[in-house]
C-alpha positions in Angstrom: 17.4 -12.5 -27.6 16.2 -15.6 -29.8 14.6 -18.8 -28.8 16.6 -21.3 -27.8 14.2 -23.9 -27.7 14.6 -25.0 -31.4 18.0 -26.4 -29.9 19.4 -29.7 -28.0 21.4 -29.4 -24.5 24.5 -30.9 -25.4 26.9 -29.8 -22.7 26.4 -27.7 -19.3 29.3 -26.4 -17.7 27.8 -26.6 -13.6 28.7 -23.0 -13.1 28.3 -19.8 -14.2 29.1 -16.2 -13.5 29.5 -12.8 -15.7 33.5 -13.0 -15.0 35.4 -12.0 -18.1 37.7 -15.2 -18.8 35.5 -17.7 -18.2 37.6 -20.9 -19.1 35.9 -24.6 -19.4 38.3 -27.3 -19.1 38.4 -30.1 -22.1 34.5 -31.7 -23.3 34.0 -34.0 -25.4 30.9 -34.2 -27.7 29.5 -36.9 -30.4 29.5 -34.9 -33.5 26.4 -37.0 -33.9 24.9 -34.8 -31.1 26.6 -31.6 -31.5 25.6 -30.9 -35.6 23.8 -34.5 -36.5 27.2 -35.3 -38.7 26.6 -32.4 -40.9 29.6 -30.0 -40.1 27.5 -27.5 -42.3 24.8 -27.2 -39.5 24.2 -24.1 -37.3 25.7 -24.6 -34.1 24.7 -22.2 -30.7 27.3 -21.9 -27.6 24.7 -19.7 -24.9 25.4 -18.7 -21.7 22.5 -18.9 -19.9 21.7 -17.9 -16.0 20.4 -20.7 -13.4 17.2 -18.8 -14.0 16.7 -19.6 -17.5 17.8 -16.2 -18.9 20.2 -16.1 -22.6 23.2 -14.0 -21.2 25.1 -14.4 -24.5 25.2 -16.6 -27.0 27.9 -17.6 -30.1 26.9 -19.3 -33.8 28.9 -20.9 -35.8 29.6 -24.7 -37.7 31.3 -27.5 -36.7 33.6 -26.6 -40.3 34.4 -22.8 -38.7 35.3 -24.7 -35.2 37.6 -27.1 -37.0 39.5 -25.1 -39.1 41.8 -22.2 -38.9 39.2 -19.8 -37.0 38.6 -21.3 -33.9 36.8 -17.9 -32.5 33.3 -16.9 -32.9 31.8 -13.2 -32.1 29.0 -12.9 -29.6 27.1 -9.4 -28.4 28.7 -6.7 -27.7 32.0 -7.4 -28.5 32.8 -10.4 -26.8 34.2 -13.6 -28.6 34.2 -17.4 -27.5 37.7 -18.9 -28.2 38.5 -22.3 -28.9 41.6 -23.6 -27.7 41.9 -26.8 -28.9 39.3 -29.0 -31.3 39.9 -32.4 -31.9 37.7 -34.9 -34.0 37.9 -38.5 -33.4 36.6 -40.5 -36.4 34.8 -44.0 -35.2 33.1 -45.4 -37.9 29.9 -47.4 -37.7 29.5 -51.0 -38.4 27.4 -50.1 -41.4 30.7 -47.9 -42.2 32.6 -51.0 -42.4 30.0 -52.6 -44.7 30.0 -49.5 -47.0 33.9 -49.1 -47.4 34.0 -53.3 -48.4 34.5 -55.1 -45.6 33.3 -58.5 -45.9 30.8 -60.1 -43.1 31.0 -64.2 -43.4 28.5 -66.1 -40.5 28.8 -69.6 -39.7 26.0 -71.4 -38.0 26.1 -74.8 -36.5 23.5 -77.1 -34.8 24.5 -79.7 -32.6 22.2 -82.8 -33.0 24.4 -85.0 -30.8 22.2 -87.4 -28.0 24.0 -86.0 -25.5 21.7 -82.9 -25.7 18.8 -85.2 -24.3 15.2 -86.0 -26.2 13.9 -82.7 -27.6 10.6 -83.2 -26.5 12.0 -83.6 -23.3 11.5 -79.5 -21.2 15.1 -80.2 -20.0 16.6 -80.8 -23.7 18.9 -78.0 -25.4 16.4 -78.7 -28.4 13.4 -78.2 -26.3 11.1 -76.3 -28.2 7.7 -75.4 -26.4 4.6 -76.5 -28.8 2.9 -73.1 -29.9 
């Protein structure tokens, strides 16, 4: 069985047992932390004992999950079977940057007495000498 240590714990279902259906109910994963982004990327689903052990374990890409062949072959004939796979885009704010969106800042100073003497510690404008 290969070394699973070149690989990041994403998801772990709290039980396990060598039934034949075993079904997980809906998980959600950043694609960030699933493949990096890159749908491209090698992608292990193991089934792995309390003690450690690899039972089984499927490969595939985030591109074979999301499109028409939602099944990938394990050992000995078995398959893992993905019912339904969504992806939720949510860009970044250096997303919005990139496609053209325009950032404007506006900064203000109030110099108004009301603020009190700033050399005074209990001005707004207080600035500690340093």
């Amino acid at each position: 069985m290969p070394n699973t240590d070149n690989f990041v714990t994403c998801y772990r279902h709290p039980t396990f047992s060598r039934q034949q259906n075993l079904q997980v109910g809906t998980v959600s994963v950043l694609l960030t932390r699933l493949c990096n982004a890159n749908k491209d990327t090698r992608i292990r689903f193991a089934l792995v004992q309390p003690n450690g052990h690899v039972f089984n374990y499927f490969e595939g890409t985030a591109n074979q999950i999301l499109g028409d062949n939602r099944t990938l072959n394990g050992r000995a004939g078995t398959t893992l079977v993905f019912d339904r796979v969504e992806l939720f885009v949510q860009p970044s704010f250096v997303d919005y940057l990139r496609s053209g969106w325009q950032l404007s800042l506006v900064a203000a100073i109030d110099y108004t007495a009301s603020n009190g003497e700033p050399s005074s510690s209990n001005s707004l404008h207080f600035c500690a000498p340093g």
